[in-house]
C-alpha positions as CSV (number, residue, x, y, z in Angstrom):
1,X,6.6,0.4,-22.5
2,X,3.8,-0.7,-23.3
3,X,-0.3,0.0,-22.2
4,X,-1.7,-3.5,-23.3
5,X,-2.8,-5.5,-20.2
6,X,-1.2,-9.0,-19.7
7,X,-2.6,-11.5,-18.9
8,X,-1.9,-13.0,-15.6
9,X,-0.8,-16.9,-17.3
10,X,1.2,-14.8,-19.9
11,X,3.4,-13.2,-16.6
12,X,3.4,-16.8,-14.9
13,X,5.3,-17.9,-18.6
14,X,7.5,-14.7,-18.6
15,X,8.5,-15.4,-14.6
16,X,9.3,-19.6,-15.5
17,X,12.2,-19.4,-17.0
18,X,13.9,-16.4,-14.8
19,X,16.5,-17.1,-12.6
20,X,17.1,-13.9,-10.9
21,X,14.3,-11.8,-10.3
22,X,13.7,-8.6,-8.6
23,X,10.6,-7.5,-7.1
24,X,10.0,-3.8,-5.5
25,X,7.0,-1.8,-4.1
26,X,6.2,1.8,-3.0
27,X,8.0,3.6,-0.6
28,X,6.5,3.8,2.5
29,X,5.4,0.6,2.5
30,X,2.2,-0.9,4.0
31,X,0.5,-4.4,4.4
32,X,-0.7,-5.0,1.0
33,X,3.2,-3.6,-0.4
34,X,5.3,-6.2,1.7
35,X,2.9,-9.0,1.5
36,X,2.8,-8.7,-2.3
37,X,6.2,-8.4,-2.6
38,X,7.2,-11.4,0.0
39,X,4.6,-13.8,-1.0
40,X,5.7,-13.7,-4.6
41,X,9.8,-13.1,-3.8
42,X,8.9,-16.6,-1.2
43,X,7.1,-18.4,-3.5
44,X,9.5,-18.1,-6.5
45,X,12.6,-18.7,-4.2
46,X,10.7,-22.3,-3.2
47,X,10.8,-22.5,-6.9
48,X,14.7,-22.5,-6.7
49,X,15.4,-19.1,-8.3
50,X,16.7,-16.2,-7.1
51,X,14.7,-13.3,-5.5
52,X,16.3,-9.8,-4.9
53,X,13.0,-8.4,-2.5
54,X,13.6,-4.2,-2.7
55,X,11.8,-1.9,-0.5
56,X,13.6,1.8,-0.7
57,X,12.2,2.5,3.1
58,X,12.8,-1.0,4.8
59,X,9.8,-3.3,6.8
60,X,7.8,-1.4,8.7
61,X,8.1,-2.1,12.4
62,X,4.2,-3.3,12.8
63,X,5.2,-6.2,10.1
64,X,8.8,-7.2,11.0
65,X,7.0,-10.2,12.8
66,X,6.2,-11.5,9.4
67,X,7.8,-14.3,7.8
68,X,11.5,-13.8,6.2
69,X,11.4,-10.3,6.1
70,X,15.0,-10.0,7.5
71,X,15.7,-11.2,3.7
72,X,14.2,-7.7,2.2
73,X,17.0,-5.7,0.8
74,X,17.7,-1.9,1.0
75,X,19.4,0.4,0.1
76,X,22.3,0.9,-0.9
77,X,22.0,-2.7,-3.3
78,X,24.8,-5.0,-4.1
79,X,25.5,-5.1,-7.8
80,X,23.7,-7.7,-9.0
81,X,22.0,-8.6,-11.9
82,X,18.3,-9.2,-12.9
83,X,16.5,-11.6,-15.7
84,X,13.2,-10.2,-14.7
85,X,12.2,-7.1,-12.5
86,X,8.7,-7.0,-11.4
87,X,6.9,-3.5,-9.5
88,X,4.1,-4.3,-7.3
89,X,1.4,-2.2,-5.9
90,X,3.2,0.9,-7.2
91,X,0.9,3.6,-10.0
92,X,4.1,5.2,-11.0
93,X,7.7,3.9,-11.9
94,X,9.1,6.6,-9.7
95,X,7.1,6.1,-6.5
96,X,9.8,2.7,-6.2
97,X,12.0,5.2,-5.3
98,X,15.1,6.3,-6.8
99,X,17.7,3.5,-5.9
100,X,15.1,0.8,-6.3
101,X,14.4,2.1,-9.6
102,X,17.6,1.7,-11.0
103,X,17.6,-1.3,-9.7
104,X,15.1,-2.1,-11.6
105,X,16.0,-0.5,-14.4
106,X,19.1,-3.9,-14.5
107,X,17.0,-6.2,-16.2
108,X,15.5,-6.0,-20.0
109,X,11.8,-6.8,-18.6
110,X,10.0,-4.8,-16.5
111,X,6.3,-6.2,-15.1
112,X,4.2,-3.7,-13.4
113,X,1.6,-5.4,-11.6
114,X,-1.2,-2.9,-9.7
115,X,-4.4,-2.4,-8.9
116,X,-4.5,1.8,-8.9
117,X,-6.4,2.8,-11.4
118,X,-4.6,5.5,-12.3
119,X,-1.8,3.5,-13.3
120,X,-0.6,4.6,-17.0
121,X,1.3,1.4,-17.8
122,X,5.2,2.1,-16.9
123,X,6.0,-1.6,-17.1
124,X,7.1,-3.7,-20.7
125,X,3.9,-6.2,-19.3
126,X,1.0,-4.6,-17.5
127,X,-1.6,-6.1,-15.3
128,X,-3.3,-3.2,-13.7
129,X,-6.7,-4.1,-12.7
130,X,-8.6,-1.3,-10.9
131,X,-11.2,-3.5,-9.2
132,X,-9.3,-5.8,-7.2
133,X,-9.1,-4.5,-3.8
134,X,-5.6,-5.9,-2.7
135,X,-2.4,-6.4,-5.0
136,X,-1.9,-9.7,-2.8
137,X,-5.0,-10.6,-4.4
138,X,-3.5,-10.4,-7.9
139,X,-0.5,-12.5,-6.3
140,X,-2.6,-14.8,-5.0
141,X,-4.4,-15.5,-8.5
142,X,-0.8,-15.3,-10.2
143,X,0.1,-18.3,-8.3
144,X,-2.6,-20.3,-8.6
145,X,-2.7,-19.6,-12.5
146,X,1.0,-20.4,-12.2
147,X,0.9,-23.6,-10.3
148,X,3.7,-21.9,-8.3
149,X,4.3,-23.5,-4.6
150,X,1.9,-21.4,-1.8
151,X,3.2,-22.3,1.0
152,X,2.7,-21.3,4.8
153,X,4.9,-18.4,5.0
154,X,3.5,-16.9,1.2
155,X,0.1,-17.0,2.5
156,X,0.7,-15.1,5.6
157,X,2.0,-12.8,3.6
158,X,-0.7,-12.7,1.4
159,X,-3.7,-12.4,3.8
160,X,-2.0,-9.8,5.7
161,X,-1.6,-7.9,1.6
162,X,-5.4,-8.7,1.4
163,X,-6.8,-8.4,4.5
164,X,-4.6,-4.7,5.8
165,X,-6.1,-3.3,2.3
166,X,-9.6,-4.0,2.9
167,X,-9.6,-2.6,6.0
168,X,-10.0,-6.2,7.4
169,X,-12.3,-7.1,4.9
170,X,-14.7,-4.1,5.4
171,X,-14.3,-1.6,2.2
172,X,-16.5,-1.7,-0.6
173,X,-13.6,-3.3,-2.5
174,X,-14.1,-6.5,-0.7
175,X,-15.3,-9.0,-3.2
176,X,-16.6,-12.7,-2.9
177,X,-13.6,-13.8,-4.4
178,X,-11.2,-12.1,-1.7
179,X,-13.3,-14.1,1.0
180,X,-13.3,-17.4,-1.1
181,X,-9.1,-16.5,-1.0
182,X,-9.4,-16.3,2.6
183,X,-11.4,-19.2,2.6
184,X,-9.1,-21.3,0.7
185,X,-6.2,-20.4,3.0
186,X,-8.0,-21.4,5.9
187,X,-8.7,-24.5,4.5
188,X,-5.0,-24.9,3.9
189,X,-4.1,-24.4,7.4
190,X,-3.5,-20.5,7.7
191,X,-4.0,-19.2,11.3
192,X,-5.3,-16.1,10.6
193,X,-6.9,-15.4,14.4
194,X,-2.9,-15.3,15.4
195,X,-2.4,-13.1,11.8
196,X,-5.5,-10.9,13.1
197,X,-4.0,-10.5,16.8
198,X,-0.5,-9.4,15.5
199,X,-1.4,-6.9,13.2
200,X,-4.5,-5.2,14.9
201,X,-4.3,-5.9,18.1
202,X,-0.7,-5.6,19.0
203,X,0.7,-1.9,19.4
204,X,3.1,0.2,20.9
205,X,2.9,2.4,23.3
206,X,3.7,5.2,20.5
207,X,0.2,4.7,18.9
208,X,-2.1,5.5,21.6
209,X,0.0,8.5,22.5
210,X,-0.4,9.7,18.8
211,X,-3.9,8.3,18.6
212,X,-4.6,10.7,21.9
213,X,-3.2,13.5,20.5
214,X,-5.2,13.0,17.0
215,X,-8.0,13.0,18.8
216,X,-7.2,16.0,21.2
217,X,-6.3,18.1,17.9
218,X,-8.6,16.8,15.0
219,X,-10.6,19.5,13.3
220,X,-13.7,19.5,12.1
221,X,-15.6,21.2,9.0
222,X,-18.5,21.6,6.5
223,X,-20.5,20.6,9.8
224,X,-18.7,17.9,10.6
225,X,-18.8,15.9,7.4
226,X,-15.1,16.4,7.2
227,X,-12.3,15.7,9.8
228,X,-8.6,16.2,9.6
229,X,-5.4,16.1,11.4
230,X,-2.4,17.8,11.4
231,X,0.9,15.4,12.3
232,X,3.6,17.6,12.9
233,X,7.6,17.2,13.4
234,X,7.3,18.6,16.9
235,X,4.8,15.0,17.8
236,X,6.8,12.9,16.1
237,X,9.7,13.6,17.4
238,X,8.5,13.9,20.9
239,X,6.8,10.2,20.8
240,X,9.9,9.0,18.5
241,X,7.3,8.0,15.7
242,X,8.5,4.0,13.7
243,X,7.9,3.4,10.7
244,X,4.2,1.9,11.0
245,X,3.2,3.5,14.0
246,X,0.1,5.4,12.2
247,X,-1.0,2.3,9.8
248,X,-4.5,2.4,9.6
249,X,-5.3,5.8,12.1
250,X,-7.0,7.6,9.5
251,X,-9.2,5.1,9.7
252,X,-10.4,6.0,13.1
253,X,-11.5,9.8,11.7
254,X,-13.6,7.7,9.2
255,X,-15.7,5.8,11.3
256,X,-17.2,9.4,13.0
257,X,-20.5,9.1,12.3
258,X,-21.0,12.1,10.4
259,X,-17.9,12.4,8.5
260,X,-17.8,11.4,4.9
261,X,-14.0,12.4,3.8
262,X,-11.2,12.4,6.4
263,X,-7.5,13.8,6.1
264,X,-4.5,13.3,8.2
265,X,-1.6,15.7,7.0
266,X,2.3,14.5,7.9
267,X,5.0,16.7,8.0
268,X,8.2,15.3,6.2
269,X,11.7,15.2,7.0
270,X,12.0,17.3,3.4
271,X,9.7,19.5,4.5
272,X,6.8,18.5,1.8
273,X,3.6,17.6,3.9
274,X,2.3,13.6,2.9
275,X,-1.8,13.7,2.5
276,X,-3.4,11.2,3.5
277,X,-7.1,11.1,2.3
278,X,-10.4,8.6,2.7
279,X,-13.9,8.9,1.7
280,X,-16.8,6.8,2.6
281,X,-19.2,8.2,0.1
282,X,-19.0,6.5,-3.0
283,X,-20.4,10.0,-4.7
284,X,-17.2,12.1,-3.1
285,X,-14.2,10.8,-5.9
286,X,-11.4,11.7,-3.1
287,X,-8.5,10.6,-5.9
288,X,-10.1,13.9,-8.3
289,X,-9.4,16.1,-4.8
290,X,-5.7,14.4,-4.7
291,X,-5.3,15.1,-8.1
292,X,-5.3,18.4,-8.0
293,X,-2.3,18.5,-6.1
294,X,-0.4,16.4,-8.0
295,X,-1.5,12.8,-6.0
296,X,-4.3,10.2,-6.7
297,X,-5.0,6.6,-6.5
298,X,-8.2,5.3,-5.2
299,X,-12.0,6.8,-5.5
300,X,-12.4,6.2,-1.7
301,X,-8.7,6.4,-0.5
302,X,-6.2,8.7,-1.8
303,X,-2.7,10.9,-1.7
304,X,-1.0,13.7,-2.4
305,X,2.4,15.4,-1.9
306,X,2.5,19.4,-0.9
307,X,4.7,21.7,0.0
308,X,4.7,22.9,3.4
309,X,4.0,25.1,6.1
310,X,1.5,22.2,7.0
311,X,-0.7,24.8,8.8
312,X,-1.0,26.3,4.6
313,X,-1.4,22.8,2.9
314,X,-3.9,21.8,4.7
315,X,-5.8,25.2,4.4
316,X,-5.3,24.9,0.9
317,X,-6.7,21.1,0.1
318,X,-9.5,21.1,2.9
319,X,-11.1,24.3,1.0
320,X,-10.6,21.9,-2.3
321,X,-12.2,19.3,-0.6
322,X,-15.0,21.0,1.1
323,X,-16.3,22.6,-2.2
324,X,-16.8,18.7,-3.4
325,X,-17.6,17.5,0.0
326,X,-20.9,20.3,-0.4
327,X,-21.9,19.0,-3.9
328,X,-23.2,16.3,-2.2
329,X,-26.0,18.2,-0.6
């Protein structure tokens, strides 16, 4: 494998010729995973080739309503066979997941493109590029270094990438190239007021019942500069939790006025609790917290993997993360 980061013209060359190509993303997928992953699988298959799209974990229910994503295999997969595999959106071969990795593993070129900095460089070409704030940014720029087709149903596929990992084009990410994107796609015809309704203002009746019990239950510490939440079994079960049903709810700890990290913790059907961590203080590094406990990714949004009871996990990482949170004076 190698470290040396491609160029995004030198992948274009290396995806031309390909005639079957597979494309993967994270578990768990969210907006910026799918879109990545179906903008590039749609665009190529316009091309005439062959697309294998892999998610381990399926669509999400909050973005079945995109384009084609009926055409997103999972698993267990067919036995088929690959020219090209390409990893989006994903800082570790294994967090594909296991089937989708050996999926993967089919074809004699792997292409890891990412924009988690703490990538190490799992694919045979790397474009890894920490300051982009969306993946479906990178796609976006792929294709357009390409000359490959961008058509209606790629580009809602890639604003929804770009505009569900900015936080709606709000983070500190946000660049005046991702709005010059957005711009361009408007220009092209997208109608992104009916993208905006479908993915934030259209919810089940699941969310608010979780979103009342996160705030009924969130906790408060290191006076009030950092808020958490427990998610337990018990809830999810009793409001029969989707996949998607908490995208973007941490989000809604964040925004307290006085909170500068915020941490919801998600019990799993393994019994391993999912952290989910955001900071809004450029000073507080939350990935360095994450990494502690195994997890990282991004300076202002972050994860981690513990083991459970979730009442002990959380004990554990919120002392962790209240000893940096008080650095800050």
């Amino acid at each position: 494998m190698s470290t040396i980061q491609t160029s995004l013209s030198e992948i274009a060359d290396a995806l031309r010729p390909a005639q079957r190509i597979a494309i993967a993303a994270h578990v768990r997928p969210d907006g910026d995973a799918l879109g990545s992953v179906m903008g590039l699988a749609l665009s190529l298959r316009a091309m005439g080739k062959t697309v294998y799209a892999l998610l381990e974990d399926g669509v999400p229910l909050n973005l079945a309503f995109l384009p084609d994503t009926v055409t997103i295999l999972t698993p267990p997969y067919a036995d088929f066979e690959v020219d090209v595999a390409l990893a989006l959106d994903t800082a570790t071969h294994e967090r594909v997941g296991e089937h989708t990795k050996a999926a993967l593993a089919r074809a004699p070129l792997l292409i890891d493109i990412d924009h988690h900095p703490t990538n190490p460089g799992y694919g045979h070409l790397n474009h890894v590029d920490g300051t982009q704030p969306a993946v479906g940014q990178i796609i976006y720029e792929l294709l357009k270094v390409g000359g490959f087709p961008i058509t209606d149903a790629v580009m809602q596929h890639l604003y929804t990438a770009i505009s569900t990992d900015t936080g709606s084009f709000q983070y500190s990410s946000t660049n005046a190239r991702t709005h010059h994107i957005a711009g361009e796609m408007l220009a092209a015809g997208l109608n992104s007021s009916r993208l905006a309704q479908l993915l934030y203002q259209t919810y089940p009746a699941r969310r608010l019942q979780l979103l009342r019990a996160m705030l009924n239950e969130m906790d408060f510490r290191a006076e009030g500069r950092i808020a958490s939440w427990q998610f337990t079994r018990a809830l999810m079960d009793e409001v029969q939790v989707q996949p998607g049903d908490t995208e973007g709810m941490i989000d809604t700890l964040r925004m307290i006025d006085s909170v500068v990290a915020a941490v919801i913790f998600e019990e799993t059907a393994d019994g391993k609790i999912r952290v989910s961590a955001r900071s809004k203080d450029q000073r507080l590094d939350i990935s360095a917290v994450c990494g502690q406990f195994g997890g990282g990714g991004h300076r202002l949004a972050s994860g981690a993997r513990m083991k459970g009871p979730i009442q002990e996990a959380a004990e554990t990482f919120l002392t962790a993360l209240e000893h940096e949170v008080r650095r800050l004076a």
